[in-house]
Backbone as a chain_set.jsonl record, in Angstrom:
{"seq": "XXXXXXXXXXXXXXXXXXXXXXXXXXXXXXXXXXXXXXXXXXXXXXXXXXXXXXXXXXXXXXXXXXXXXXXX", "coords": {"N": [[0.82, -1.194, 0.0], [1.785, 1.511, 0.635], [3.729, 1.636, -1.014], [2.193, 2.091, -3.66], [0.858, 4.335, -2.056], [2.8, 6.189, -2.071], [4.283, 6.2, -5.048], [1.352, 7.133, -6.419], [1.268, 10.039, -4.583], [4.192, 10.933, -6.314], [3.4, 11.444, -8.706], [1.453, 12.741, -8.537], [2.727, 15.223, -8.376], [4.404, 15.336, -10.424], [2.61, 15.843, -12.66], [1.847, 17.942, -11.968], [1.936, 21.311, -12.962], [2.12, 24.662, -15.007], [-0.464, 25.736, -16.898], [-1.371, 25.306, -20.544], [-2.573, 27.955, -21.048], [-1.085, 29.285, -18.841], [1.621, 28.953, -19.694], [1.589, 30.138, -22.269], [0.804, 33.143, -21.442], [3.372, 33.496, -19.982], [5.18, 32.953, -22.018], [4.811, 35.245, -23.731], [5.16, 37.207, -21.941], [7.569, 37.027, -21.297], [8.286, 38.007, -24.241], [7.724, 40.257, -24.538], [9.365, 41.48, -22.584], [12.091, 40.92, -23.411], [11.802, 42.378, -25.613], [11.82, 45.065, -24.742], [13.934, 45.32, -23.862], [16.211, 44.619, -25.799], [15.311, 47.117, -27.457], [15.939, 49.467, -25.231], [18.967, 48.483, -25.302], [18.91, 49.131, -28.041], [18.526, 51.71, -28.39], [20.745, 52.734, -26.457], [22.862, 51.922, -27.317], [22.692, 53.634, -30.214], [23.175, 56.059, -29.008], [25.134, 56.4, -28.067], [26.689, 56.224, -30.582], [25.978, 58.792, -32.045], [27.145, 60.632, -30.279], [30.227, 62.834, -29.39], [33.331, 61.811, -28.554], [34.94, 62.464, -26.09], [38.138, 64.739, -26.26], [41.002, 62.324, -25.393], [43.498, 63.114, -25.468], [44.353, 65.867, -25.573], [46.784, 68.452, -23.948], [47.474, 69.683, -20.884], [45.712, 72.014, -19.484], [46.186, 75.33, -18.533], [45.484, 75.961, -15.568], [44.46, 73.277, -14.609], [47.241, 72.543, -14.371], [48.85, 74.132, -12.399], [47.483, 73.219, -9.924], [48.242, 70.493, -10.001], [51.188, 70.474, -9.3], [50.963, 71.697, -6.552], [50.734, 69.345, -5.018], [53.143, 68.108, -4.86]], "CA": [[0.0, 0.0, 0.0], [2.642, 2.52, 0.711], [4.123, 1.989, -2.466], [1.159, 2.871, -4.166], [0.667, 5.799, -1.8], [4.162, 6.893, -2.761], [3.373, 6.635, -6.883], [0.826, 8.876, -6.696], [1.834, 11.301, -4.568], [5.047, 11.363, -7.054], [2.904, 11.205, -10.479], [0.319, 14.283, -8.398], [3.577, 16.53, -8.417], [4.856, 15.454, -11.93], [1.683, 16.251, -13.634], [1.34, 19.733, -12.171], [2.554, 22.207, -13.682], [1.388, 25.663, -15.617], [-1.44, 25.173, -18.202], [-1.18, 25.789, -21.118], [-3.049, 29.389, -20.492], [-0.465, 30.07, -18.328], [2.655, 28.981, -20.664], [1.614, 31.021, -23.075], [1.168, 34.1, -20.986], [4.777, 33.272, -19.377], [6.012, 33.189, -23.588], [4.132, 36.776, -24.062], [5.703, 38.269, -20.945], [9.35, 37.047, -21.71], [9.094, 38.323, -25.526], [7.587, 42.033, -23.988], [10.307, 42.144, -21.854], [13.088, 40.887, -24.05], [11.893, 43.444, -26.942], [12.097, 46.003, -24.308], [15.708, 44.751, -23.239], [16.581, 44.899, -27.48], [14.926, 48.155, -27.683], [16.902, 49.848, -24.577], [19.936, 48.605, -25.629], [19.319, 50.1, -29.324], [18.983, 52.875, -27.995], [21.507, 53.479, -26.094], [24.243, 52.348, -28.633], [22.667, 55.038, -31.398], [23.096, 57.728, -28.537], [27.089, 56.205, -27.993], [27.673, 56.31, -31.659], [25.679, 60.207, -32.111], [28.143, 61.579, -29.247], [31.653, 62.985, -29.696], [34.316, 61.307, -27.569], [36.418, 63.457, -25.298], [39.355, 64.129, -26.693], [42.07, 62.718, -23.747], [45.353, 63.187, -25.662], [44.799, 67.16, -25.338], [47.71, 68.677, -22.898], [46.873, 70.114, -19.67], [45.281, 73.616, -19.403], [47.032, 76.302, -17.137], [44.289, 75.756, -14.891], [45.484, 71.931, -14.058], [48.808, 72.476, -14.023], [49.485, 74.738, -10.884], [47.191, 72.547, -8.998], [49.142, 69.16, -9.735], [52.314, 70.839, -8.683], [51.199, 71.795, -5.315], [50.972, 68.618, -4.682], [54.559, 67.407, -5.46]], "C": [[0.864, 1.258, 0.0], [3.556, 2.802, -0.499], [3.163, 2.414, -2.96], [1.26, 4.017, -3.492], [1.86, 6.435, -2.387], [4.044, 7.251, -4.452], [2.649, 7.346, -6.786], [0.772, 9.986, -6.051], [3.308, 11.718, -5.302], [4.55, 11.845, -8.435], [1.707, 12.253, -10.094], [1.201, 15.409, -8.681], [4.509, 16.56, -9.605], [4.022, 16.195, -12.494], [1.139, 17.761, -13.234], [1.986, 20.147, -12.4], [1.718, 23.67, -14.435], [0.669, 24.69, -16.595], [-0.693, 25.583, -19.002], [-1.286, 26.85, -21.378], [-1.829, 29.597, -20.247], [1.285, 30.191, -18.501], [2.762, 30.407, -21.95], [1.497, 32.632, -22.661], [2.791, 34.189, -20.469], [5.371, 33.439, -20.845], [5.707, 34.783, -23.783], [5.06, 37.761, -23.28], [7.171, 38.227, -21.615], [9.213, 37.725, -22.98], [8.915, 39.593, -25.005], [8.761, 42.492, -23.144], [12.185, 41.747, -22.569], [13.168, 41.791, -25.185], [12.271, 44.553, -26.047], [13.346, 46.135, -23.801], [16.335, 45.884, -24.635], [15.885, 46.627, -27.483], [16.014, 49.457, -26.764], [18.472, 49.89, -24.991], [20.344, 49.1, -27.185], [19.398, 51.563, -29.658], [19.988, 53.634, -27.481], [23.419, 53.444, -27.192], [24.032, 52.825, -29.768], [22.807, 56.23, -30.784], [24.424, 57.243, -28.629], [27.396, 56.303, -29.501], [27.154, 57.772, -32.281], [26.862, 60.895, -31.151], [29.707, 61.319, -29.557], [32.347, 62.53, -28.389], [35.195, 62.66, -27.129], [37.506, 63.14, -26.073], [40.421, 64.07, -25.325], [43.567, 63.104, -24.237], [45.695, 64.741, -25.763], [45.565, 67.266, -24.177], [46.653, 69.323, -22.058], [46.576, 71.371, -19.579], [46.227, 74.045, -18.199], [46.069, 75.729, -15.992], [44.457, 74.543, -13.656], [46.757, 72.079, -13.414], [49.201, 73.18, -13.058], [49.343, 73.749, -9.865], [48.021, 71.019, -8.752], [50.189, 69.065, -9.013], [52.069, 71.153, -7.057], [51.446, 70.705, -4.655], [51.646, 67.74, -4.834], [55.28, 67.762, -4.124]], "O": [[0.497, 2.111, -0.809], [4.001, 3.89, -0.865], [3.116, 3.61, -2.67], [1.753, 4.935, -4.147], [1.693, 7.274, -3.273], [3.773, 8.349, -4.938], [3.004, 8.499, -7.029], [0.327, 10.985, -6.617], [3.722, 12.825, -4.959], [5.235, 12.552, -9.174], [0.994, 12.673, -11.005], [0.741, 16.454, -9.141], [5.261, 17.506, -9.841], [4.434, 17.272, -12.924], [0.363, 18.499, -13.841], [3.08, 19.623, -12.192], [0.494, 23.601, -14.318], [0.912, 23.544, -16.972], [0.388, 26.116, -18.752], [-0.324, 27.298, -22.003], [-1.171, 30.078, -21.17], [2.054, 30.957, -17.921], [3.622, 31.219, -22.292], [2.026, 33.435, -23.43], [3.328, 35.265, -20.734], [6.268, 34.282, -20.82], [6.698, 35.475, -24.017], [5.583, 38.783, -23.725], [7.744, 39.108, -22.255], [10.276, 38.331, -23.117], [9.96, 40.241, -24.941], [9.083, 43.674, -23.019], [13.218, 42.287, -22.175], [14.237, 42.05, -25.738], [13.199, 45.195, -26.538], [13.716, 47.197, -23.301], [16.688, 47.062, -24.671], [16.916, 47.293, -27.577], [16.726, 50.233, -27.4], [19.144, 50.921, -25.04], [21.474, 49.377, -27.586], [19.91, 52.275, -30.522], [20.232, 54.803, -27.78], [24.358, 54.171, -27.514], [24.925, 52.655, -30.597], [22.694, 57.301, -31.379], [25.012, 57.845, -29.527], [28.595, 56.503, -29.693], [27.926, 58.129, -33.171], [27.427, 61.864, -31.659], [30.297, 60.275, -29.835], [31.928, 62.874, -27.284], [35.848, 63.507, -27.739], [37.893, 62.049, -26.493], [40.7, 64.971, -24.533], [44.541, 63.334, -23.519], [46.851, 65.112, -25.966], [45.334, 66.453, -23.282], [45.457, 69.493, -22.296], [47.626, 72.013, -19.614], [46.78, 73.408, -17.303], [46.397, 74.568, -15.749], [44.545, 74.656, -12.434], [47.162, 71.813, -12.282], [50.29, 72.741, -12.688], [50.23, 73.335, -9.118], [48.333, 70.535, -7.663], [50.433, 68.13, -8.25], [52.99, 70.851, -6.297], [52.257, 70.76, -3.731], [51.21, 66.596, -4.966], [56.463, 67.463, -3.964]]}, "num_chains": 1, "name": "protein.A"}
């Protein structure tokens, strides 16, 4: 008997699971939130390739340069 009881309380917690209903909402959500992923990130690398890079290999303004020295 206890085998049996054991089988189907193993074959009650196999067979649940989402419906199908609620697969297909779970597919809906992930693509809304993966287009909005893809969307975010196309955005933000057409604003990184619209914007001018600092230039860093300009020298140091007067401005800089006293202050570095004080602290030498």
């Amino acid at each position: 008997m206890s085998i049996i009881a054991v089988a189907l309380f193993t074959a009650t917690f196999v067979s649940c699971g989402p419906s199908a209903e609620e697969k297909a909402k779970m597919d809906e959500r992930a693509k809304v939130i993966s287009d909005s992923i893809a969307n975010a990130i196309s955005a933000s690398m057409n604003a990184a390739t619209t914007e001018t890079p600092a230039d860093t290999t300009a020298a140091p303004t007067a401005t800089t340069a006293p202050a570095e020295e004080a602290h030498h």
